[in-house]
C-alpha positions in Angstrom: 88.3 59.8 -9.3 85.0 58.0 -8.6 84.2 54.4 -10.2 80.9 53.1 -9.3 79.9 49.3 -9.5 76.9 48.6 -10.9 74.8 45.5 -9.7 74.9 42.6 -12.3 71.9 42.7 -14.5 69.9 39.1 -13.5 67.2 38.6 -16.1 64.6 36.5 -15.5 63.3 34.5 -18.3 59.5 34.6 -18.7 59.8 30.1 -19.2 60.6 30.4 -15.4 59.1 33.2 -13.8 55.5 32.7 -15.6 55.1 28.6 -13.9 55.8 30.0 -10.3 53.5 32.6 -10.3 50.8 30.3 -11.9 51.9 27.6 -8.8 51.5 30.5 -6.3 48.1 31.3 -5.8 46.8 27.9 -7.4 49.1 26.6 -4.6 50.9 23.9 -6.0 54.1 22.1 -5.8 56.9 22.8 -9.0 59.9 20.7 -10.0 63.3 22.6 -10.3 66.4 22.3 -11.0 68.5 24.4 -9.1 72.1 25.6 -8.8 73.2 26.1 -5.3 75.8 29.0 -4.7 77.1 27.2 -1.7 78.8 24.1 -3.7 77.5 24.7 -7.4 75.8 21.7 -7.5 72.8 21.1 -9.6 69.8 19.8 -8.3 66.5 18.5 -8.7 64.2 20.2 -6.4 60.5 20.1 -5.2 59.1 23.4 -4.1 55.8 24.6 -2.9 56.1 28.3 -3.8 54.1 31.0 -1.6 55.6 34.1 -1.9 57.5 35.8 -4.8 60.1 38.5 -3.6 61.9 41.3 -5.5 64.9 42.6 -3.8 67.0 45.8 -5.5 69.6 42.9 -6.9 67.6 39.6 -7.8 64.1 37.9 -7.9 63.9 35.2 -4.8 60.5 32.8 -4.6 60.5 31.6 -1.2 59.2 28.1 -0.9 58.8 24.7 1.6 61.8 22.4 0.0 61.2 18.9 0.1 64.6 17.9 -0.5 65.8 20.5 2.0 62.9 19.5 4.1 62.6 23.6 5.3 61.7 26.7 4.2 64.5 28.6 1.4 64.2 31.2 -0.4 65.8 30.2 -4.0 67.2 32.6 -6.8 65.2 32.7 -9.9 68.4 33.4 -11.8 69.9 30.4 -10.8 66.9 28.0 -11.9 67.7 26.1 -15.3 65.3 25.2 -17.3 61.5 25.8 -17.0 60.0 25.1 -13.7 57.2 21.8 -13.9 54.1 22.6 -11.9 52.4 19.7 -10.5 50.3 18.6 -7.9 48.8 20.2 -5.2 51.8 21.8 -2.1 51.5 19.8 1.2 52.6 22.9 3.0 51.9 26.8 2.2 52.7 30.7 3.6 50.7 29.6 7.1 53.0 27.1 7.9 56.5 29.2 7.1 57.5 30.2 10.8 60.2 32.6 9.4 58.3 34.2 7.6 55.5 34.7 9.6 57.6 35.9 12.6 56.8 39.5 13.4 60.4 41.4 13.8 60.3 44.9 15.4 63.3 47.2 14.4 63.7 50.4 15.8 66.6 53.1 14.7 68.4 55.4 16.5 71.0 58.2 15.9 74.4 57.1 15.6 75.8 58.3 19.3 79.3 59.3 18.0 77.7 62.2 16.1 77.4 66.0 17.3 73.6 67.0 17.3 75.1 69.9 15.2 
């Protein structure tokens, strides 16, 4: 017998996705509140959003945190509420080292396999 498991479905509501992608290219700062899986703590957050990212299980925006004082990525499914946009972001994509660090992977046959 055979049982799969199946990723949880994370829905993003449009009242949260639709403010960070407006904040994105008009590159401005929003106001979350965010649930951290670490400690499940709520809190407010500042953000300046640059990139949005889709990964095969959930939604991520990566953005500078002020509170954090560094670059996070943050779940969209664990944002409550609708994100506030406001001023212009201090800080954008140019100045996220991570993410602008050039990684180079290279793959190779696993040695403990016959060439047969």
């Amino acid at each position: 017998m055979i049982d799969l498991i199946r990723p949880i479905p994370r829905n993003i509501a449009p009242e949260v996705l639709r403010p960070l992608v407006q904040a994105i290219p008009e590159k401005r700062r929003a106001d979350i509140c965010y649930t951290s899986l670490k400690d499940g703590d709520t809190a407010e957050r500042i953000i300046s959003p640059h990139t949005l990212v889709c990964t095969p299980l959930r939604w991520h925006v990566r953005a500078d945190c002020e509170h954090a004082d560094s670059y996070r990525d943050f779940v969209l499914s664990r944002i409550n509420g609708v994100p506030d946009i406001n001023d212009n972001a201090a800080s954008g994509k140019q100045d996220d080292g991570l993410w602008n660090t050039d990684v180079t992977i290279e793959f190779i046959p696993a040695l403990h396999f016959d060439e047969k």
